[in-house]
TISE-618131 format. One record per atom (N, C-alpha, C): x, y, z; atom name; residue number from 0; residue in one letter. Coordinates in pm, 1 decimal, always signed. Example, Ala and Ser with C-alpha at 12.3 -4.5 7.8 and 13.67 -1.06 7.14 Angstrom:
+----------+----------+----------+------+-----+------+
:       c1 :       c2 :       c3 : atom :  nr : rest :
+----------+----------+----------+------+-----+------+
:  +1319.0 :   -569.0 :   +780.0 :    N :   0 :    a :
:  +1230.0 :   -450.0 :   +780.0 :   CA :   0 :    a :
:  +1320.0 :   -330.0 :   +780.0 :    C :   0 :    a :
:  +1285.0 :   -225.0 :   +708.0 :    N :   1 :    s :
:  +1367.0 :   -106.0 :   +714.0 :   CA :   1 :    s :
:  +1290.0 :     +3.0 :   +787.0 :    C :   1 :    s :
+----------+----------+----------+------+-----+------+
***
This chain:
+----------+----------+----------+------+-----+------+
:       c1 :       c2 :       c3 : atom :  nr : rest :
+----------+----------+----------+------+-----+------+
:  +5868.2 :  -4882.3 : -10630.0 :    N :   0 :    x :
:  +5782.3 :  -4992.2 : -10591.7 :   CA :   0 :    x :
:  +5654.5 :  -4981.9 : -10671.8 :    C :   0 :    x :
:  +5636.7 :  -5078.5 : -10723.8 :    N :   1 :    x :
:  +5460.5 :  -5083.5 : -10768.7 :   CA :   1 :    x :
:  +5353.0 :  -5167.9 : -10711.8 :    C :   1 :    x :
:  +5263.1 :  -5062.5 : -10693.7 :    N :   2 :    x :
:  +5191.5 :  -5093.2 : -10584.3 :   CA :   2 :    x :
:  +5053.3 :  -5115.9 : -10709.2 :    C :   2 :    x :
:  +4970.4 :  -5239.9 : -10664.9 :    N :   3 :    x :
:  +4837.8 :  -5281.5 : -10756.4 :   CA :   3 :    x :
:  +4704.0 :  -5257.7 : -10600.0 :    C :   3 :    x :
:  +4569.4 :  -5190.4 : -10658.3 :    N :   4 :    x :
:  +4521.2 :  -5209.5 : -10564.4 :   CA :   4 :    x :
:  +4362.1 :  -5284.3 : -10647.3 :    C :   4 :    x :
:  +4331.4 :  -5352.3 : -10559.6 :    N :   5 :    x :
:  +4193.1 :  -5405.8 : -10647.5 :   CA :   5 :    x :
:  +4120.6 :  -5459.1 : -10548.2 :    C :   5 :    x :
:  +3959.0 :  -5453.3 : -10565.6 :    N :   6 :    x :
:  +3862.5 :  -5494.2 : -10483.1 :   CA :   6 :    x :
:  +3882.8 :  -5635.9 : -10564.0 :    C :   6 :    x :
:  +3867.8 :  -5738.6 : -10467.4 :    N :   7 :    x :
:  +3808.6 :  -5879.5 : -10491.2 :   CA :   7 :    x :
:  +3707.3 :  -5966.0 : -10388.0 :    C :   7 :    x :
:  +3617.6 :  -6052.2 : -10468.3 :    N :   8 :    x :
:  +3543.4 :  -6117.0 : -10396.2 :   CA :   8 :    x :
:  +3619.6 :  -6213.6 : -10339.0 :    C :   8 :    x :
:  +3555.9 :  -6233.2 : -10210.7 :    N :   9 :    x :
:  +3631.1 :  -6334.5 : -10129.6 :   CA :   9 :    x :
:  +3541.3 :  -6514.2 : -10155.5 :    C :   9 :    x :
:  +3560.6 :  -6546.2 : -10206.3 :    N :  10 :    x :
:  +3497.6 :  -6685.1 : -10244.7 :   CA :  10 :    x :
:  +3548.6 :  -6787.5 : -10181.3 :    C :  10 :    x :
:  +3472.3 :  -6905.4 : -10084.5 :    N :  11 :    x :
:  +3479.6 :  -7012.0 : -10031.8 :   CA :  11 :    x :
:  +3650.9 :  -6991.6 :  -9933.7 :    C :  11 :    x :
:  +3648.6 :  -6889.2 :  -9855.0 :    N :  12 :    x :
:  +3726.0 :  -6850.1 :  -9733.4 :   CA :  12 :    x :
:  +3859.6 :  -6822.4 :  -9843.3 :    C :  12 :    x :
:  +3896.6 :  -6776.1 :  -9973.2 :    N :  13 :    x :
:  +3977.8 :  -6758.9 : -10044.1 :   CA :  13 :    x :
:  +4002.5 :  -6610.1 : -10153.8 :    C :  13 :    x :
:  +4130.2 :  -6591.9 : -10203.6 :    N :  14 :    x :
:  +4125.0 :  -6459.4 : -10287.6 :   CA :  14 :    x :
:  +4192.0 :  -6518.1 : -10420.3 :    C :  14 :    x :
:  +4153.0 :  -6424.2 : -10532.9 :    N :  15 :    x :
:  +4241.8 :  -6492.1 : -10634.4 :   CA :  15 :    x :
:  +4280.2 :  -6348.8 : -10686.3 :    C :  15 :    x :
:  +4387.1 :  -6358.2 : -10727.3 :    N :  16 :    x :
:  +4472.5 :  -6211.2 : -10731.8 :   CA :  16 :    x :
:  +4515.9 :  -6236.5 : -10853.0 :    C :  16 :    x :
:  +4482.3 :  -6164.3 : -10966.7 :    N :  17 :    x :
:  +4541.5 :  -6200.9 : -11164.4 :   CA :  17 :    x :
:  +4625.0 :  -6065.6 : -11141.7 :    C :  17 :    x :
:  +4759.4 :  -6089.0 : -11133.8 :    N :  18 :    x :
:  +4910.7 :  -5981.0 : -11221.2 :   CA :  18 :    x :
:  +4893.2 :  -5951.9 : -11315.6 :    C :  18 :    x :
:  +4896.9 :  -5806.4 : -11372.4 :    N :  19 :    x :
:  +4907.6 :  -5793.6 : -11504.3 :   CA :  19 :    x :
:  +5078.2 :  -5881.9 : -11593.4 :    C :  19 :    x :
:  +5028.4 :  -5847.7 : -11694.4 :    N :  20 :    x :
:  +5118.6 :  -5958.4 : -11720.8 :   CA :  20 :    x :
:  +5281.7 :  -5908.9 : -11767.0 :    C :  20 :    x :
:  +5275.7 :  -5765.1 : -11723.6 :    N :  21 :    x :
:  +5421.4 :  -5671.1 : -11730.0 :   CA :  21 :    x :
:  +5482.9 :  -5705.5 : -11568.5 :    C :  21 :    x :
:  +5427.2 :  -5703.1 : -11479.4 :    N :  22 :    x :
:  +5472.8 :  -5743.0 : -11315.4 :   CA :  22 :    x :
:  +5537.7 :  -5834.9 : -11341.4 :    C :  22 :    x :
:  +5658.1 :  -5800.1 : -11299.7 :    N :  23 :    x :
:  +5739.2 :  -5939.9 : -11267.5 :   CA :  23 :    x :
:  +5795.0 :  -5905.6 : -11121.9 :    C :  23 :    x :
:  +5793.2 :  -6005.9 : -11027.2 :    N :  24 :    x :
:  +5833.0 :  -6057.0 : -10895.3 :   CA :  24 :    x :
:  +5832.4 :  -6165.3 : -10875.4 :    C :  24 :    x :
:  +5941.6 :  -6199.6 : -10797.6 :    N :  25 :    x :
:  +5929.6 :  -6382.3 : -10729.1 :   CA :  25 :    x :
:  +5865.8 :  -6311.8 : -10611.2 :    C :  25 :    x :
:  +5861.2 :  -6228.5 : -10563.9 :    N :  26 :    x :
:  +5796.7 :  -6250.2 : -10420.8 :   CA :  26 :    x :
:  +5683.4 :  -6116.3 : -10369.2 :    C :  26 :    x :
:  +5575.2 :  -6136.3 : -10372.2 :    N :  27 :    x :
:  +5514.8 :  -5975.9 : -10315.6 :   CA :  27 :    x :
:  +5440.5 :  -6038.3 : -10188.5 :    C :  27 :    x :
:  +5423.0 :  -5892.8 : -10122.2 :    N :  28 :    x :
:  +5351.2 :  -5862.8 : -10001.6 :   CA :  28 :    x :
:  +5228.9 :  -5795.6 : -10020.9 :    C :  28 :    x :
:  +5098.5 :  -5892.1 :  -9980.1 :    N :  29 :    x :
:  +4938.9 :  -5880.9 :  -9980.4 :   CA :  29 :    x :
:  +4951.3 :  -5810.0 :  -9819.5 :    C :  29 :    x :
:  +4836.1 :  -5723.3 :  -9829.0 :    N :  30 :    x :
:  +4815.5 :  -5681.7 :  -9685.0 :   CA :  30 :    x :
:  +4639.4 :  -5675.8 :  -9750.9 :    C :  30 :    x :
:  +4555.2 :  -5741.4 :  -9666.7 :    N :  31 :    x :
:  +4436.3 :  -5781.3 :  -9649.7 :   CA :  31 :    x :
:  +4331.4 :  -5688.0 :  -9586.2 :    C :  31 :    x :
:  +4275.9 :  -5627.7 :  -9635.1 :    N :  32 :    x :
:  +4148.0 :  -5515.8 :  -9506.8 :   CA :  32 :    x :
:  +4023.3 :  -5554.8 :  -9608.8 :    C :  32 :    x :
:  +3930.6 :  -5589.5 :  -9532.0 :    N :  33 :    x :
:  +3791.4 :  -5595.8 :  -9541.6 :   CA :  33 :    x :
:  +3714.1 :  -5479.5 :  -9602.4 :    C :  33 :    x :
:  +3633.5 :  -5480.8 :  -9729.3 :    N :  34 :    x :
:  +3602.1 :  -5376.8 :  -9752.9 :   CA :  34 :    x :
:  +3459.8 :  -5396.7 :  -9686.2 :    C :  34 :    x :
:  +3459.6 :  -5269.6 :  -9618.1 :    N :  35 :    x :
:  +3288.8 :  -5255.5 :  -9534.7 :   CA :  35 :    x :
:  +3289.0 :  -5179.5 :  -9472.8 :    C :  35 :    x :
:  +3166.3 :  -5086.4 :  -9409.3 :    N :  36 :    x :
:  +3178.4 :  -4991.8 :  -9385.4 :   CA :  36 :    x :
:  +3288.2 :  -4951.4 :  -9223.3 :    C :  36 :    x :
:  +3303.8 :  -5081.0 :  -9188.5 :    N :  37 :    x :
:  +3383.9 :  -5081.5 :  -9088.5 :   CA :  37 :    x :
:  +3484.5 :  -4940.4 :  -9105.4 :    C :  37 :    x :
:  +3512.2 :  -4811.7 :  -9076.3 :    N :  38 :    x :
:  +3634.7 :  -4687.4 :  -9053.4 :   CA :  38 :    x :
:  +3741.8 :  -4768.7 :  -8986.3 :    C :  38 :    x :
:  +3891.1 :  -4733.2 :  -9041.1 :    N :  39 :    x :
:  +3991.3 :  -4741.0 :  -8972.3 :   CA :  39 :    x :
:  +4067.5 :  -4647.7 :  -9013.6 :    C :  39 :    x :
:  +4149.4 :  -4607.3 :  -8918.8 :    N :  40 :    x :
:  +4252.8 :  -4458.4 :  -8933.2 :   CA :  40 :    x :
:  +4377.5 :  -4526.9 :  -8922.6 :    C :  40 :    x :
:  +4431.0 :  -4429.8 :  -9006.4 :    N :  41 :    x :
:  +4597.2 :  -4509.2 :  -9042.5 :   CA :  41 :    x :
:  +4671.5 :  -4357.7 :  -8952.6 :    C :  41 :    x :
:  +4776.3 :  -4384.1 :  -8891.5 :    N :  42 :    x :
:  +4839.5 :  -4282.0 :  -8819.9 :   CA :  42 :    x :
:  +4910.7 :  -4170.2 :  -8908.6 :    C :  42 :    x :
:  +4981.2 :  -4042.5 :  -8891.6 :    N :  43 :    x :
:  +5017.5 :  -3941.5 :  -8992.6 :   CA :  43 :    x :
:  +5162.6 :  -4060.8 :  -9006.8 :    C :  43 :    x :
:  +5201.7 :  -4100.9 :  -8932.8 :    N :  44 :    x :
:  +5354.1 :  -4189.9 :  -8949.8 :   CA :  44 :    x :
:  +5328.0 :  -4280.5 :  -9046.0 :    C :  44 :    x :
:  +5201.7 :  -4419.9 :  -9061.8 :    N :  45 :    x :
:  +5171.5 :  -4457.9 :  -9158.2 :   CA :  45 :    x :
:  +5172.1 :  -4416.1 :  -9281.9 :    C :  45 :    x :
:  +5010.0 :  -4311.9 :  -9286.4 :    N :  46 :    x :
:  +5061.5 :  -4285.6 :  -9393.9 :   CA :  46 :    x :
:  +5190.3 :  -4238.5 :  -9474.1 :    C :  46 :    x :
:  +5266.6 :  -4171.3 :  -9405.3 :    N :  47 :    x :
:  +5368.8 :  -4115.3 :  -9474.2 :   CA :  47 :    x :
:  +5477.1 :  -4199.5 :  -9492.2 :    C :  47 :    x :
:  +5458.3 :  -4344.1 :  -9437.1 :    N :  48 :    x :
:  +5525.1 :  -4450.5 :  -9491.3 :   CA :  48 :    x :
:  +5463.0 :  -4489.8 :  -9594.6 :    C :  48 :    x :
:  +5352.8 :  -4486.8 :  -9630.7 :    N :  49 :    x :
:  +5300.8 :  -4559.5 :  -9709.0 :   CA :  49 :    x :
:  +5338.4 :  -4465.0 :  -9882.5 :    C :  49 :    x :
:  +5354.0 :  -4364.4 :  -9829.5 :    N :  50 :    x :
:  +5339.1 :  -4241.5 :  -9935.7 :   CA :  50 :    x :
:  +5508.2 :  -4288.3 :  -9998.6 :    C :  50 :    x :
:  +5575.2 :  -4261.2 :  -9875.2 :    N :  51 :    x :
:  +5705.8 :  -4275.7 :  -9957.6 :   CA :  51 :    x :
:  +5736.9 :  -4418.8 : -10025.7 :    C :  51 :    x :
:  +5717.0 :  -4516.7 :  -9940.0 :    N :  52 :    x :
:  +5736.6 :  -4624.8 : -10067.5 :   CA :  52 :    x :
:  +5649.1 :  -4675.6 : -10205.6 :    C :  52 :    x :
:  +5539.3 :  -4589.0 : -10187.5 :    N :  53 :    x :
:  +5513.7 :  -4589.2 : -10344.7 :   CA :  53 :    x :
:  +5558.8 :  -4467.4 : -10449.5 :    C :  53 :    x :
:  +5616.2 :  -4384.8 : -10377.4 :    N :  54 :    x :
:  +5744.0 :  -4272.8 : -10476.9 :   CA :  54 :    x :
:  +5896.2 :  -4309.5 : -10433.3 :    C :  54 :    x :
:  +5908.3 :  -4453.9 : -10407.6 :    N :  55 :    x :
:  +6082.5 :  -4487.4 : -10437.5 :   CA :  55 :    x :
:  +6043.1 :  -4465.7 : -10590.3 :    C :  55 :    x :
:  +6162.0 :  -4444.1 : -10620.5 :    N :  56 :    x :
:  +6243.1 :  -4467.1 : -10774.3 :   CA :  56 :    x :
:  +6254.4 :  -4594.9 : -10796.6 :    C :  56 :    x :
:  +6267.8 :  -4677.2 : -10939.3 :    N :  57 :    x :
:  +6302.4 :  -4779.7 : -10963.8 :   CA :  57 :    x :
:  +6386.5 :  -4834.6 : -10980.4 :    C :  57 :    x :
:  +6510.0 :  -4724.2 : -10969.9 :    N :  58 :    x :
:  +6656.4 :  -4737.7 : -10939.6 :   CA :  58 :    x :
:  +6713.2 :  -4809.8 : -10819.4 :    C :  58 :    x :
:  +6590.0 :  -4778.9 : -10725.3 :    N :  59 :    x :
:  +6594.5 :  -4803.5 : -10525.1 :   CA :  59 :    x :
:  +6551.1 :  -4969.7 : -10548.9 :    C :  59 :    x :
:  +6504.1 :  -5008.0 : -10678.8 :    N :  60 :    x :
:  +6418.3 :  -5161.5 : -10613.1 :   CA :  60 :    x :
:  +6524.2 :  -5283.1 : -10605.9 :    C :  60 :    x :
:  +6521.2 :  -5349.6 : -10490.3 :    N :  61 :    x :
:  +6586.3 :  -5453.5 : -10518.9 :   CA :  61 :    x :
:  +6493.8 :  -5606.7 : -10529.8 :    C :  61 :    x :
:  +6540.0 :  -5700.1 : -10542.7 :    N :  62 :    x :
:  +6493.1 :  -5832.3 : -10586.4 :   CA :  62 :    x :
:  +6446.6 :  -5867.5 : -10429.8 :    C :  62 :    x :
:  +6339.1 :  -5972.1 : -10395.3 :    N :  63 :    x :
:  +6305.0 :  -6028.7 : -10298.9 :   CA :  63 :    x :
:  +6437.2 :  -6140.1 : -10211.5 :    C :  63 :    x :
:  +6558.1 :  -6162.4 : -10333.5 :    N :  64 :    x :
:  +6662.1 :  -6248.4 : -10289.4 :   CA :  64 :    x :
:  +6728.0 :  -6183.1 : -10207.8 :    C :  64 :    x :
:  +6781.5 :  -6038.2 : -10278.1 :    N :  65 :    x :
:  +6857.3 :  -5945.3 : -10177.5 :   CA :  65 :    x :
:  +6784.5 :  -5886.2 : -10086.2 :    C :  65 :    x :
:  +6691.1 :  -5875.6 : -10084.4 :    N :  66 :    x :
:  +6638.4 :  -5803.0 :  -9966.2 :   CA :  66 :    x :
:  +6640.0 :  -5950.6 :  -9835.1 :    C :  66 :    x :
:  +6585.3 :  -6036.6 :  -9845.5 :    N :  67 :    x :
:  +6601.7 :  -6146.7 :  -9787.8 :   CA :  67 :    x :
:  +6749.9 :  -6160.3 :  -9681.4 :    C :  67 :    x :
:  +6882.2 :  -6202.0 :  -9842.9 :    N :  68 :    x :
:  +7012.0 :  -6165.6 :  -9780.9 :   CA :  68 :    x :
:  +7017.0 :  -6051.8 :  -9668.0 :    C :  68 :    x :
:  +6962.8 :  -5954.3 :  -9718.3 :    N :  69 :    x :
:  +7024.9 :  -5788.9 :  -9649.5 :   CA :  69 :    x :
:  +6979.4 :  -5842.6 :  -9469.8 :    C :  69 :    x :
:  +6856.5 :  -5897.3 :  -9488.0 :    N :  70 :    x :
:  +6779.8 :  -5913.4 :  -9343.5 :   CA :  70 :    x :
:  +6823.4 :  -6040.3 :  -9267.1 :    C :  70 :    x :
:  +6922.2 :  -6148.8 :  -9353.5 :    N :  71 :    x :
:  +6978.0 :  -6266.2 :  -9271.9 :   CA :  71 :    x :
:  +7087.1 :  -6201.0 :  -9273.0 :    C :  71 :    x :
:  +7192.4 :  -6082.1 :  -9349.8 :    N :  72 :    x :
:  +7301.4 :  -6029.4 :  -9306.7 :   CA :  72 :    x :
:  +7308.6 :  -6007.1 :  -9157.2 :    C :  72 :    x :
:  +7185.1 :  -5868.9 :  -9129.1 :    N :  73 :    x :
:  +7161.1 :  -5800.5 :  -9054.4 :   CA :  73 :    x :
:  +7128.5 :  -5848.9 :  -8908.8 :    C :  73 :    x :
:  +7102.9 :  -5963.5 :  -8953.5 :    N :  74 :    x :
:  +6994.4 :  -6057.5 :  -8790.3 :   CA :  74 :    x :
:  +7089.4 :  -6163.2 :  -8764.1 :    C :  74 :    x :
:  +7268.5 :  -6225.1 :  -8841.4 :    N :  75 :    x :
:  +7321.1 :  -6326.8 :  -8858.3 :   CA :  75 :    x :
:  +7242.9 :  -6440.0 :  -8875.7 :    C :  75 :    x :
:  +7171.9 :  -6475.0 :  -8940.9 :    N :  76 :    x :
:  +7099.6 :  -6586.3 :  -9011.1 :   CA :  76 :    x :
:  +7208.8 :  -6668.5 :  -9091.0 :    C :  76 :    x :
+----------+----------+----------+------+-----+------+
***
């Protein structure tokens, strides 16, 4: 998985997010936290989710289509 992390200004209630231009995805997942001094603690279970999916292999990645499929397989969608 490749994971991008970047501070951005939030301008007129909005974000603008520039991909380098090697990323290719039809589909990614933004997760949003406020930078300020606001503290928040991520649990030892978090993190260590968080740890392992940025050391999958790139062998493990699949496309946003199949993963999609896998989850209307799974739920009969």
């Amino acid at each position: 998985m490749e994971a991008i992390r970047q501070f951005v200004k939030v301008k007129n209630q909005k974000v603008n997010i520039t991909l380098p231009d090697d990323f290719i995805a039809d589909e990614v997942e933004v997760i949003i936290l406020a930078k300020n001094d606001i503290s928040y603690n991520l649990s030892e279970e978090q993190i260590e989710l968080l740890d392992n999916r940025l050391n999958e292999p790139e062998s493990e990645y699949i496309t946003s289509t199949e993963s999609l499929n896998l989850l209307k397989k799974k739920y009969g969608f």
